[in-house]
Structure formats: C-alpha cells, structure tokens
C-alpha positions in Angstrom: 10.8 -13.5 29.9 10.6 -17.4 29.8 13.3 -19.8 28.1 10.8 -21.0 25.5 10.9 -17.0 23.8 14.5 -17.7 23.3 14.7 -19.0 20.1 18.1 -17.5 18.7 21.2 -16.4 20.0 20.4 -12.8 20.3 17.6 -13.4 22.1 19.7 -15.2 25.1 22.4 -12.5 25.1 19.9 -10.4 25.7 18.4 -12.4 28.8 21.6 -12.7 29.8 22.4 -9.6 30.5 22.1 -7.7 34.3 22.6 -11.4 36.0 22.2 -9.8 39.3 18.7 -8.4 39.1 17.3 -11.7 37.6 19.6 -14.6 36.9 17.7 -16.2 34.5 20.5 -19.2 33.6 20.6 -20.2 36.8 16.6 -20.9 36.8 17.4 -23.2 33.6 19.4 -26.4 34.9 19.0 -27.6 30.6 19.9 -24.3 28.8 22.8 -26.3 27.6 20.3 -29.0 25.6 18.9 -26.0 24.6 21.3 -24.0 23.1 22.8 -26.9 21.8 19.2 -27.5 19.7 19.8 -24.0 18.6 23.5 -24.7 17.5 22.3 -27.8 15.9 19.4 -26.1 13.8 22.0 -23.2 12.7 24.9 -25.7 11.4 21.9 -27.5 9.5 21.4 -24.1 7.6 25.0 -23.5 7.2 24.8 -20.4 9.7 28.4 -20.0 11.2 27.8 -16.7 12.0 24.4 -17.7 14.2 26.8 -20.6 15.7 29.3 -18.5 16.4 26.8 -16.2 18.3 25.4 -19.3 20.3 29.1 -20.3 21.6 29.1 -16.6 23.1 25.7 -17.4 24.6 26.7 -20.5 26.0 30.1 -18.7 27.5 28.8 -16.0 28.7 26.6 -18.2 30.4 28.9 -19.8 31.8 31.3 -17.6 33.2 27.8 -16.1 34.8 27.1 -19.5 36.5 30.9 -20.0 37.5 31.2 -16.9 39.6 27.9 -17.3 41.6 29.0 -20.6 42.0 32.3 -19.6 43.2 30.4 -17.6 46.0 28.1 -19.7 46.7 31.1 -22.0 47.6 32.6 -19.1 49.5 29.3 -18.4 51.8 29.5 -22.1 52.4 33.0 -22.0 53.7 34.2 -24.5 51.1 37.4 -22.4 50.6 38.9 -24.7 47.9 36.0 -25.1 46.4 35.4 -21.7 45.4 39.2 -21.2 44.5 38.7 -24.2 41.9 35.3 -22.3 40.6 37.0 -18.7 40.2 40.0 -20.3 38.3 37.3 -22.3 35.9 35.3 -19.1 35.4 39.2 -16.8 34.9 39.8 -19.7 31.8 36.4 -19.5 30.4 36.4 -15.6 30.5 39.9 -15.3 28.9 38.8 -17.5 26.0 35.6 -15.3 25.6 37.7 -11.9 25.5 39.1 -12.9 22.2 36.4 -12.9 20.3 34.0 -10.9 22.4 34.5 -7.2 23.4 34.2 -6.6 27.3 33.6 -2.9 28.3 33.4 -1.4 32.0 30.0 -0.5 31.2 29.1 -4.3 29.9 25.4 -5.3 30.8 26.6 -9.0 31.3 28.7 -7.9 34.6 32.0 -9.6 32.6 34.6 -6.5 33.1 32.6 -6.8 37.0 33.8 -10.4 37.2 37.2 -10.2 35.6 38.5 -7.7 38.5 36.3 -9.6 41.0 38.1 -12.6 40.4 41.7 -11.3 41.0 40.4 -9.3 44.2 39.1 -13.1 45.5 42.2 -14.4 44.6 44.0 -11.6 46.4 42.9 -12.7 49.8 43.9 -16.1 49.7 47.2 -17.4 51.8 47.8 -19.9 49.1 51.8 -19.2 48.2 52.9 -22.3 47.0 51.4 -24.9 44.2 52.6 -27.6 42.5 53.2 -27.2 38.2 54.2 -30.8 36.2 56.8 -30.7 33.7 54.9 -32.4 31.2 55.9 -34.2 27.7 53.2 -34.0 25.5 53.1 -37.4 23.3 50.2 -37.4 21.4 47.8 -34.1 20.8 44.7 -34.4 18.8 43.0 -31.2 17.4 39.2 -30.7 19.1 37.4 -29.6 15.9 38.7 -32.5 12.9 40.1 -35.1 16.2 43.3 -35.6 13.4 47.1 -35.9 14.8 48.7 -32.4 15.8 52.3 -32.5 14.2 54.4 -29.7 13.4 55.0 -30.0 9.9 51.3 -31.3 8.9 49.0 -29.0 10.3 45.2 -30.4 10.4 44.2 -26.5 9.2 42.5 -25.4 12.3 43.9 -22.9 14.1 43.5 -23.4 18.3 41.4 -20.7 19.7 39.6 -20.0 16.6 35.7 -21.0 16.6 34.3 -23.3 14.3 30.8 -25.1 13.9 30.2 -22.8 17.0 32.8 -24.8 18.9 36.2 -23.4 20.4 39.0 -25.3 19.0 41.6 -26.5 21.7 44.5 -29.3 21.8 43.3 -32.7 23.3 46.4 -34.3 24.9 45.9 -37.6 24.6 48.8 -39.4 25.5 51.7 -37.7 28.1 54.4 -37.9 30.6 55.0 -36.5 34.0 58.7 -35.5 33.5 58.8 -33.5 37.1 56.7 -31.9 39.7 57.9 -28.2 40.8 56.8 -26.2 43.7 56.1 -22.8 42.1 54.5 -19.6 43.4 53.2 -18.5 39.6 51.9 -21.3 38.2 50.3 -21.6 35.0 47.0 -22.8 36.7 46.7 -22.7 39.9 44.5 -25.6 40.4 47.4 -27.3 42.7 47.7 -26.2 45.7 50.6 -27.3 47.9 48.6 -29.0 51.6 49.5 -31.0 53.9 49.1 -34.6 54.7 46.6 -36.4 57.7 48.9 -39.8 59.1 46.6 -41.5 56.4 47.5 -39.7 53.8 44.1 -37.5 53.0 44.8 -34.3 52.1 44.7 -31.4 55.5 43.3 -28.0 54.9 45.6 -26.5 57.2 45.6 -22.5 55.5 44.2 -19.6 57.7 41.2 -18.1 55.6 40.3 -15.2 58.0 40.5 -12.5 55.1 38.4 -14.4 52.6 35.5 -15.6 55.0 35.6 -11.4 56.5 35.1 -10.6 53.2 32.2 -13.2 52.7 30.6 -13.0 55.8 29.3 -9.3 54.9 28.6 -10.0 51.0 24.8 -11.1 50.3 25.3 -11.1 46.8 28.2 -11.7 44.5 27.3 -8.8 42.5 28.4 -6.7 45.6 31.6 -4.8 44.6 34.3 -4.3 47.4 38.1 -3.4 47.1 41.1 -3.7 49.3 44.2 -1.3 50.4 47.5 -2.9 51.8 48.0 -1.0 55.0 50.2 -0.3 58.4 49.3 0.0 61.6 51.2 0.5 65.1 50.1 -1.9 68.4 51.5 -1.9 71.7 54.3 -4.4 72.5 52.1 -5.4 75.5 49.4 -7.1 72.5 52.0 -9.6 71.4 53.9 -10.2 74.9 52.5 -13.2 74.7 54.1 -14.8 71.8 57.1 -17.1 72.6 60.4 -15.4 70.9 61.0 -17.9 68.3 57.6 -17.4 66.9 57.3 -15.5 63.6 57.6 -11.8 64.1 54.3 -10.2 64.1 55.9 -7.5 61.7 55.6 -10.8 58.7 58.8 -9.9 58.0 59.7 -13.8 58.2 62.3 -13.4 60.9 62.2 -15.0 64.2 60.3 -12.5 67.0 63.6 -12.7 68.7 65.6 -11.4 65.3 63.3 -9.0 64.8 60.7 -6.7 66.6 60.7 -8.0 69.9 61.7 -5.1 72.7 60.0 -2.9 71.2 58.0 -0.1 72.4 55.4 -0.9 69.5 54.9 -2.5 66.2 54.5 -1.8 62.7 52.2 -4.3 61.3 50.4 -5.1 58.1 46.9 -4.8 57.7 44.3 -5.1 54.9 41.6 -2.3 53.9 38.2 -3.8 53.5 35.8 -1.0 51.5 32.4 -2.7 50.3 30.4 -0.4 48.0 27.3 -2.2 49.8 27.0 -1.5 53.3 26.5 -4.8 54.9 23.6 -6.4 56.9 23.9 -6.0 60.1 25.8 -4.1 62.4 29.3 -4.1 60.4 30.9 -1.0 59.6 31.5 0.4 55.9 35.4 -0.3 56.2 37.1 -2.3 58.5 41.4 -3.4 59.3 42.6 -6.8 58.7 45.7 -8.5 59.6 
C-alpha cells in the first residue's frame, strides 16, 4: 500500500497498524501535510466525526514515530536523547487513551509501547530532577485562543477534541516562583547534571543497564522484561575498594559502616529476559549490577 490510497482516516489506521513488519509513517516524512489536507477537506463538509478520526490517525502516528525514535536515540548512545523522546511519546499516548481504546491485543503495538516505555525508564540512574513552582498569569484556550478565567469559561472543555484538534491551555504569560529538586516530578524532562568549569551541562550518570539492554535489541519491537535480584560475591572482588567508598551492598552507607570484613556480599542485581534471542553470541538472560 502507497500513501496516495489513503484517502480517509480509516484507511491510515489501517496502514498503521503492525508498525514493526512495515512502518509505513516512517517512509512518509509529509504525512502530516497530508492528513492535515484530509482534516481540512472533512471540516469543509462539517464531518467532526471524520476529524475526529484523523486526530487518532495523526496520534497514533505519532506515538509510533516517538518510540522508534526514542531507540533509535538509544542505539546511538544519545542517552538523554532518548529519555526526552520516551517522555514525548508517554504524553502523546496518555492523551490518546482517552478517547481511544488500547487493548493487549492492539494491532498498532500501543498497549506494547505503553509498558515498554516504563521498562526504558526503569533502567535509568536518573533520581533527582528539577520541577518549577510556577504562577500561571495569563492562559489562553487552544481551540477559540479567548482568556481562561474561572468564572467565564470560553465553553471548551481541555482534553476534549474539536475541529479534529485536542484542546489544551496555552500559558502565555508566567512566573518562576521556585525550582525544587524532586524525585517524582510531574515531567521528567529536567534532569538534575552537573556543571563543566564553563558552565555546559556534564553527562556524568553511569548508563551500563540501559546501553546492555540496547546493545542486544535490533528492533524496538523486541519485548524484554527485568527482575530485581541478589547475588553473593566473594569479599576478595571488592578488596580493592578504599573503605570510605559506597558499600557495594547500595545500601548508601560507607564500605567501612557497612559490609566490609565480610566473608561475602549480598548485592543487587538486575534480570535481563529478552523474548528475542539476540544476535550474536549473547545469552537469553543475563545479571546486572
């Protein structure tokens, strides 16, 4: 099938569904022009409902492109990168689950990418992010652009669609009360680094679990899960560690507080199962620190 069969919104649902045999979006860098013609030509015949289908098209879509974008940025090493794209593509799919029904069983691999996302996010060492305390001066409604006030509602209710458009809040005029170091933020967009001498920002995280995990994926569409674990090493494997360092144990205690003398160590470790055996010669499950 070729973009120029898809002439209605059912017809690019239906292309988009089983995105890892063929991903048919991702051969179409202008299916927004197109589905905005579409969207255009529906309005002009007062079809809301057709609209409405096209702003599932275009989302779906989207979420679709998001996620193989976000591993493309993971195969690429660009860490932050992909942690930005997952987070974009976790937004877009919890605005489509209200007024599109996602099933295990969905052809469009949405229910696929909803756990996928929180199992990439799971292996990240980010802890700490930064959330503004923000006063909101000014809010304009996306759909009519009139004032948002309390007590004279424009009529449009935020997350409803209309005109085949999602209707948000612009902010258009705000204050940064406060900044907060949280470990649940809101969005999780602002991650707490470190500082170079000149003042550019320093990647300084460990991602050993996320690029394992990576490494042996050839396609994003490749399911894997992980177990929390234990396992027991020798003292002699972390002799070398000076005794102020941080216990090997994570418990968060000096080595000298904590483990050290021991005969052997309880440690944690993380599971890897991939439902797709990798290329090359890695085995099905392997133990991670």
């Amino acid at each position: 099938m070729t973009v120029s069969n898809l002439t209605n919104a059912e017809a690019w649902i239906d292309a988009l569904r089983y995105p890892e045999d063929d991903p048919l979006i991702l051969k179409t860098s202008d299916h927004h022009k197109i589905l905005a013609k579409l969207k255009t030509a529906a309005l002009s015949r007062y079809d809301e409902e057709e609209a409405t289908l096209i702003w599932k098209a275009e989302t779906i879509a989207e979420v679709q492109i998001k996620f193989i974008t976000a591993f493309s940025q993971l195969k690429k090493q660009n860490f932050y990168s992909a942690w930005c794209h997952l987070e974009q593509c976790e937004i877009t799919l919890n605005s489509l689950k209200k007024h599109h029904i996602i099933s295990d069983d969905d052809p469009h691999r949405l229910a696929y990418i909803d756990n996928m996302i929180a199992r990439w996010q799971s292996l990240y060492p980010y802890k700490v992010f930064f959330s503004p305390e923000i006063l909101k001066k000014k809010i304009e409604c996306s759909v009519c652009r009139a004032p948002v006030l309390p007590r004279s509602p424009c009529g449009h209710r935020k997350g409803k669609i209309y005109h085949g458009d999602l209707c948000h809040h612009i902010v258009t005029e705000m204050e940064i009360l406060s900044i907060s170091a949280v470990e649940n933020p809101v969005q999780r967009y602002s991650v707490a680094f470190l500082a170079n001498p000149d003042g550019t920002q320093k990647d300084h995280y460990n991602y050993s679990n996320v690029k394992f995990v990576s490494d042996r994926l050839s396609s994003p569409f490749h399911g894997w899960h992980s177990e929390q674990t234990t396992r027991k090493i020798a003292a002699s494997e972390v002799a070398h560690l000076p005794s102020d360092h941080p216990c090997p144990c994570l418990s968060g205690a000096e080595f000298s507080e904590c483990c050290i003398g021991r005969s052997e160590l309880v440690v944690p470790h993380l599971q890897i199962a991939f439902y797709v055996q990798p290329e090359g010669n890695f085995p099905e499950n392997e133990l991670l620190l």
